[in-house]
Structures are given as C-alpha cells and as structure tokens.
C-alpha positions in Angstrom: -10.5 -40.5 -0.3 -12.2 -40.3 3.1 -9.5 -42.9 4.8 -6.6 -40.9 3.0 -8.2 -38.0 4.6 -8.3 -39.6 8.1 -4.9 -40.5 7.7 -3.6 -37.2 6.9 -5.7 -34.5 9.2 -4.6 -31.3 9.6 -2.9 -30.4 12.5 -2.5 -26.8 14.1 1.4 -25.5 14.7 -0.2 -21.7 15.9 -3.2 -20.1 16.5 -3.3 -16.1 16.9 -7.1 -14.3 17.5 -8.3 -11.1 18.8 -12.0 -9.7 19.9 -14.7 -9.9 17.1 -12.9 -11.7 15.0 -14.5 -14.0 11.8 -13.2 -17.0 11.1 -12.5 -18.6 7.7 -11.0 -22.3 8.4 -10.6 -25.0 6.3 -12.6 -26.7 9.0 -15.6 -24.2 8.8 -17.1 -25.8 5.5 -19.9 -28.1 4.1 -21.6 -28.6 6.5 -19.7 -27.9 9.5 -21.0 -24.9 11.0 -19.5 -21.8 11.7 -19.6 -22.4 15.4 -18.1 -25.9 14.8 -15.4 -23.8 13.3 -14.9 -21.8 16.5 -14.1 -25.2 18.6 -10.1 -25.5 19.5 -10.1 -29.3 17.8 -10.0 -29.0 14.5 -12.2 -31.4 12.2 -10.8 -33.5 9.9 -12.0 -32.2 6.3 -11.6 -32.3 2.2 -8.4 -30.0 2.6 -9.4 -29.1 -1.4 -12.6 -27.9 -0.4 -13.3 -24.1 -0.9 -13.9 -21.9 2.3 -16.0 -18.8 2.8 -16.5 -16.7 5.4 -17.2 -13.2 5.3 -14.7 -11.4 2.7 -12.3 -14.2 3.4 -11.9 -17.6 1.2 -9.6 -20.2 1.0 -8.1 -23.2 -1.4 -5.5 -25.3 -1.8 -2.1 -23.9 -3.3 -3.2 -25.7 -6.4 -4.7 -22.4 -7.4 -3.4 -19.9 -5.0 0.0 -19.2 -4.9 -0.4 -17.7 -1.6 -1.5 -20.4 0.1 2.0 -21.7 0.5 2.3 -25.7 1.7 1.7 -26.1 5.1 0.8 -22.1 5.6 -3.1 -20.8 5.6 -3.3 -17.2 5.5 -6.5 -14.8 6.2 -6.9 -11.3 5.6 -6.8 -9.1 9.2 -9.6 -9.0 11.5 -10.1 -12.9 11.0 -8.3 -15.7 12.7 -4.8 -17.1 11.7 -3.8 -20.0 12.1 -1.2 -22.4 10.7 -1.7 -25.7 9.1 0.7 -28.6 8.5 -1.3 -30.2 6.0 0.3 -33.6 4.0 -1.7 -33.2 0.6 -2.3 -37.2 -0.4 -2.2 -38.1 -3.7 -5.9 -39.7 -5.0 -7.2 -39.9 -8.3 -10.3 -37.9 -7.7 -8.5 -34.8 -7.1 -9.2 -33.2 -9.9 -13.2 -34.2 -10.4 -13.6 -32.4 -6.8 -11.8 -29.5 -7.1 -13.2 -29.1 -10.5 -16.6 -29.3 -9.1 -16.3 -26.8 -5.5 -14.7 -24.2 -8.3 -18.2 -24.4 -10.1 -20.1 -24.4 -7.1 -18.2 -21.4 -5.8 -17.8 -19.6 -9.2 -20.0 -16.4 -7.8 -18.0 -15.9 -5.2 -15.0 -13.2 -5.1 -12.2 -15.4 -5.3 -9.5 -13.2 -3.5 -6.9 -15.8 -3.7 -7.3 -16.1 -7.4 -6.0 -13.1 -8.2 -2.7 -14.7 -7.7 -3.2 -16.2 -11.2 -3.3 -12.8 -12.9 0.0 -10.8 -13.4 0.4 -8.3 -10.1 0.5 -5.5 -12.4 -2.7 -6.4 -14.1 -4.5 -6.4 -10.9 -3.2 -3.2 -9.8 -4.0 -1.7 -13.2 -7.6 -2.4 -12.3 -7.7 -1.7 -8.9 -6.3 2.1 -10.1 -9.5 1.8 -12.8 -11.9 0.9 -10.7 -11.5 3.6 -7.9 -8.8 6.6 -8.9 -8.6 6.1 -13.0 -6.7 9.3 -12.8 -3.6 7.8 -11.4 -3.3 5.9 -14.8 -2.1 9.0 -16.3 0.6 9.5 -13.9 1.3 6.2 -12.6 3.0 3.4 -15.3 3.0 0.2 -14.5 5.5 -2.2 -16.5 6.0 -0.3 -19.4 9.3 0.9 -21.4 9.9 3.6 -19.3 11.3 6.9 -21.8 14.8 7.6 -22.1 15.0 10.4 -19.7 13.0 8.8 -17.0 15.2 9.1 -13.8 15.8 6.2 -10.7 16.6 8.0 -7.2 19.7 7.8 -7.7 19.9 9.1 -10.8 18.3 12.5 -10.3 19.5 12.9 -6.6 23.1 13.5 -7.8 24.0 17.1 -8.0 24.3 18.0 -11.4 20.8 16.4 -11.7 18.9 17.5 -8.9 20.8 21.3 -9.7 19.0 21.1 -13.4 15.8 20.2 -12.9 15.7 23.0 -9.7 17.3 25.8 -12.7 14.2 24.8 -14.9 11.6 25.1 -12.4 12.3 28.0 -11.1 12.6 29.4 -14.6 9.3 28.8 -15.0 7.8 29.8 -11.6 10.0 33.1 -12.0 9.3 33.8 -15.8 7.1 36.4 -15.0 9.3 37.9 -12.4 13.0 37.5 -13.3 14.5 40.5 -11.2 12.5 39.1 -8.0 14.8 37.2 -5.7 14.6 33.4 -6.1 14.3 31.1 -3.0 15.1 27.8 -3.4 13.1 26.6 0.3 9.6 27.1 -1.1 10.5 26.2 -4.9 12.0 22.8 -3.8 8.5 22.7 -1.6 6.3 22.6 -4.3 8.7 20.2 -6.3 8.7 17.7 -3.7 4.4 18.3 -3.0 4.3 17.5 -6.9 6.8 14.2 -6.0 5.3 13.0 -3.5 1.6 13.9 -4.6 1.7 11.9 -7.7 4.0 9.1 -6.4 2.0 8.4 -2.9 -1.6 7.6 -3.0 -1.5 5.3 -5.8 1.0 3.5 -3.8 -1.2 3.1 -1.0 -4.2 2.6 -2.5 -2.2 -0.6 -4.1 -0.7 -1.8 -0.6 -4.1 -1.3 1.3 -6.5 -2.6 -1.4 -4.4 -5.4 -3.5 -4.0 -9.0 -1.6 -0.5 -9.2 -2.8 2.5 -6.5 -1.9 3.6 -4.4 -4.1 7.6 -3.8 -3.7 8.0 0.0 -3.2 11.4 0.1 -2.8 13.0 3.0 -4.8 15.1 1.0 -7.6 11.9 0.1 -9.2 10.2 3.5 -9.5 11.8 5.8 -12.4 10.2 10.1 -12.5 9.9 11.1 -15.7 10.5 15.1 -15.2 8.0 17.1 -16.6 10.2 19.8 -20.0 9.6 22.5 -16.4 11.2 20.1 -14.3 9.2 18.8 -12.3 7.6 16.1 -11.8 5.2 14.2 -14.3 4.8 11.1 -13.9 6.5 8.0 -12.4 7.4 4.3 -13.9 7.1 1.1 -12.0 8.6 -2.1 -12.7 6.5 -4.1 -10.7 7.8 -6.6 -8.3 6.1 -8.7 -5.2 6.9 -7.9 -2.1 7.4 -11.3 -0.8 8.2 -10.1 2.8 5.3 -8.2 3.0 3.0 -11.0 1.6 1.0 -11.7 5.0 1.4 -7.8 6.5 -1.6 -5.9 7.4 -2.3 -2.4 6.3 -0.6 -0.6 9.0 2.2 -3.0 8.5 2.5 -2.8 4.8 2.5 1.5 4.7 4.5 1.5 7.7 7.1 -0.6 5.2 6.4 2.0 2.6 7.4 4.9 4.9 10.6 3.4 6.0 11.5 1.6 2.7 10.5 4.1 0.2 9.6 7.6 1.6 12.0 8.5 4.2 15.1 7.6 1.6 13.0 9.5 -1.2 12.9 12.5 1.5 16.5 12.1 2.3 17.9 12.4 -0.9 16.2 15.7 -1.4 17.6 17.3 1.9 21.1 16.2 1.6 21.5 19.5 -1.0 20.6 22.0 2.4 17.9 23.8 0.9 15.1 22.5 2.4 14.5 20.9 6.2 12.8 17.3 6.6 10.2 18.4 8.5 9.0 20.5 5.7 8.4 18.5 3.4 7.2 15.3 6.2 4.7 18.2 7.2 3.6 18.1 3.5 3.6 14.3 2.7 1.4 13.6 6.3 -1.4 16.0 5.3 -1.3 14.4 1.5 -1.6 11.1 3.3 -3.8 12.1 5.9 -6.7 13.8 3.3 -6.0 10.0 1.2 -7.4 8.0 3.6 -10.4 9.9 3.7 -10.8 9.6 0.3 -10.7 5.9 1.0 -13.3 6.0 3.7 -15.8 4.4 1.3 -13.0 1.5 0.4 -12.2 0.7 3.6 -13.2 -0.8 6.6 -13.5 2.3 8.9 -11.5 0.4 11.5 -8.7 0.2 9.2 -8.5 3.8 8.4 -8.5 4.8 12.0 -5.7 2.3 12.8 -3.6 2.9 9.8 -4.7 7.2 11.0 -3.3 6.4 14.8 -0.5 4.9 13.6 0.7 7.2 11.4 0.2 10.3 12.9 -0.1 9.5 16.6 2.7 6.9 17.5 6.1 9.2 18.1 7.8 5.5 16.8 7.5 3.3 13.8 6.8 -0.5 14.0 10.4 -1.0 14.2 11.5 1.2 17.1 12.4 4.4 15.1 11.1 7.6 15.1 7.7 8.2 12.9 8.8 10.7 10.9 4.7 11.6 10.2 4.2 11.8 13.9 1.8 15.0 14.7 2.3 16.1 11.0 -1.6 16.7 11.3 -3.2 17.8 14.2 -6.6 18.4 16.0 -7.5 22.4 15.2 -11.2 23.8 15.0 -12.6 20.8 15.6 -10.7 18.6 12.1 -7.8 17.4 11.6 -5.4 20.1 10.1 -1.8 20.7 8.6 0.8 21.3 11.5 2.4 24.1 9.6 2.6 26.2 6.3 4.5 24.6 3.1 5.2 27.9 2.0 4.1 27.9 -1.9 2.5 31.1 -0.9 6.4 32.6 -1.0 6.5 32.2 -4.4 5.3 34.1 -7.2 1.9 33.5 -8.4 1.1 31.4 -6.2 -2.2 31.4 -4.3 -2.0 30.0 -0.1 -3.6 26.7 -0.3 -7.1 25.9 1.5 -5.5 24.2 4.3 -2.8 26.8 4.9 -2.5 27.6 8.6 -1.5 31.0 8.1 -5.2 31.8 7.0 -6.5 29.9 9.9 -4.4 31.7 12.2 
C-alpha cells in the first residue's frame, strides 16, 4: 500500500488562499501537523484517510459525491486547492476506510450528507431552525391540482383572477370604496415573496449542496382569497452552484429566481419594480439577522454588503436590491413605504417610513 502510495502522490493543479484562512488538506492528517499542512510541497499520504480541520472534513469520493475525481473542495474561508489524485487499486481498501469511518464516527461528517436525498436534508435543516417554513414550504410532494408554475399564473387571465379574489376580500368590508390595484398587488407580492424567500436562503446558505431555485421547479398553491399560501418544490441540485459560496449562491438566486419572479408581476403595469425590490430587500435584510446565530458573522456582513451595497451583481448587472435598506437613526431601515397602509384595514407596518418621518 505504502509503495502504491509513493507511486501515485498527489499532485497540485491550483492553489487559491486568502488572510486567516484554515486549512483542511488531505496532507494535514495522522500525524502530520497542521503546520506541516501549511508547507507548499505537499506530503505524500493515505489519499482514503479522513481529514478534519475546523468545520471542514474530507474523504474519498467513495463516500462523498462531492468529492469529484481529481477535485477536493472546502467550504469558504479555508484553502482550495485541486488535486489530481490516481486512486490505485489495493486490496486493503476497504479494511482502512472501514476503520478511519469508525475512528471518525463523532465527527460531523459534512460530506456525507451527500448520501441522503437533498430533499431530506433540507427537510431537516427547515426543522431544526425555522419548523414554520414546513407548513408553507413542500418539498417533493404531489403538488395539488391547482398549484400554479410561473408561467402558469403570470398569464393574464390568471394573474387577473387571483387579483379579482383578493381584492374581494381586502374590500369586503368596503365595496363602494375605490379599489387600487398598486398597494393590493403590494401586499400579494410581500405574501409571495415572504413565504417563498427565506426558506430558500436558509437552504442555499446552510445546506452543503445547491438547491436549484430556478422557477420551473417551484409551483404557488393560491390561497381560496388568492393569494398566496404556500409553495411546492420539486427538488433538484444545482450542479453549477455546487462549489459557490454564500454570496455566490444568493447572488444566483436573485438573478435566476427573483428578478424573473419580479418581472412577471410588473409586465401587467400596475405596480413599479422598485416597489416591490424595496419590499423583497428589507424581507431579506431582517432574514439574515435572524440568522445571525447560524452564521458566521463574517458571512452575514458579506452576503449584507453585497446585497445591499454593490450598485452591480456578480455578473456585471445592475443589483436590483442595491440601497433597498439604508442607514436611518442609527439601523438599518426600509428605503421607502410599501403602501399596505392604502388599503382598507390595514394597519402601517413597524418599519414604515412614513411613521419615522
């Protein structure tokens, strides 16, 4: 085993590191130590063997998916680096890897996840820190018959029906006052976007694998009012964004998911963009504080400056969430009022800037 080893080193194609990093290399094991694993030559090791190193672990594709052939990926904040690594054939294979997987049976096997259905570990990711999202958020089931895709209740006829039946409702009690489609499609799209949103990036920042947000696999199941209730996803990997970061991976959900979801709602002229982006950055904004206790605090103030202080998105376009929150009174507030208060019965909302101003 040791001479097939020798033989068959690994050899580094790309290394990419920045301040403060921790490392997690294959090299860093056993009884190499962690500054051994700093050193630009790597050793030649067990390539089977198990690695830890802070939150980070590693193992041989045998087990982890994710660990394509020839490819070794960490989370962020640790080094990256690439790995060409001919896997020889022995017939102790087995007996070792059987053995490290005991030894290292405590630890929180990140990579294994890979073994469990992606819906599955979502599913417990939404237990274990917003159980509430379960009743909203469905995850691989049979979706009901009048659940809708984008493009389904975008058309017309659709998006004219389920706008009739809400304002019914909001205007029961006041059928001879004027109705005004601007604020009612407001609220709709706060109820959208409010229920849709934060599980999704609760699942993109917290999950190892990407879920695929794109807007052919989420159905909205209206609510009999006509809003919306609740949403069904048929949950796919995002293969492309296997490796991303978190500002990477919701930067991909704004362009990818939110800005055609937003789209589709202004093409009928009733409402402005910028309304309901105004909206959809303070809902995101007030979620990441809720995840300041799941989160590394550097990655909520990165994923905070790139959403809502870079005028461009990672690909050159304009951020549509740029300034949508602000510094005011010493927090960060709303840029402008979503205008619920317009509509009948309808209280201003905590963070409405007309009461601060």
């Amino acid at each position: 085993m040791k001479r097939a080893l020798k033989r068959h080193s690994p050899t580094p194609i790309g290394r990419f590191t920045s301040p403060n990093i921790r490392v997690a290399t294959p090299f860093s094991l056993g009884k190499t130590s962690h500054r051994r694993a700093l050193c630009k030559r790597p050793a030649r090791v067990n390539p089977f063997r198990l690695a830890t190193a802070g939150r980070a672990i590693f193992m041989h594709n045998l087990f982890c998916r994710y660990c394509e052939p020839g490819f070794l990926w960490i989370e962020s904040r640790t080094i990256i680096i690439c790995f060409r690594i001919p896997i020889p054939y022995t017939g102790c294979r087995m007996a070792t890897l059987s053995r490290q997987v005991q030894q290292f049976s405590s630890a929180p096997l990140i990579f294994l996840q890979s073994d469990r259905p992606l819906a599955t570990s979502i599913d417990a990711l939404l237990h274990e820190h917003r159980a509430y999202f379960i009743d909203t958020l469905h995850l691989n089931g049979n979706a009901p018959a009048d659940s809708l895709t984008l493009g389904e209740w975008s058309t017309s006829a659709c998006w004219q029906d389920l706008q009739q039946r809400y304002g019914d409702d909001v205007y029961k009690q006041h059928p001879d006052q004027l109705r005004e489609a601007k604020p009612l499609q407001s609220l709709w799209a706060q109820w959208y976007f409010g229920l849709l949103v934060p599980p999704l990036m609760l699942a993109l920042i917290l999950e190892s694998r990407a879920l695929d947000c794109s807007p052919q696999h989420i159905r909205l199941q209206p609510h009999a009012i006509g809003r919306p209730a609740a949403f069904w996803i048929d949950v796919q990997e995002d293969e492309d964004a296997r490796y991303l970061n978190a500002v990477q991976r919701i930067d991909r959900l704004v362009q990818h998911t939110l800005i055609p979801m937003v789209d589709a709602i202004t093409r009928h002229g009733d409402i402005n963009a910028r309304l309901i982006w105004n909206n959809t950055g303070f809902l995101m904004h007030w979620f990441l504080g809720e995840l300041k206790e799941s989160i590394p605090e550097l990655t909520r103030l990165a994923l905070e400056h790139a959403l809502f202080f870079n005028k461009q998105l990672i690909d050159g376009s304009d951020n549509p969430l740029y300034r949508t929150v602000i510094p005011r009174n010493g927090t960060m507030e709303r840029r402008s009022c979503c205008q619920r208060y317009r509509l009948p019965d309808v209280q201003q909302c905590n963070s409405c800037t007309l009461a601060a101003s």
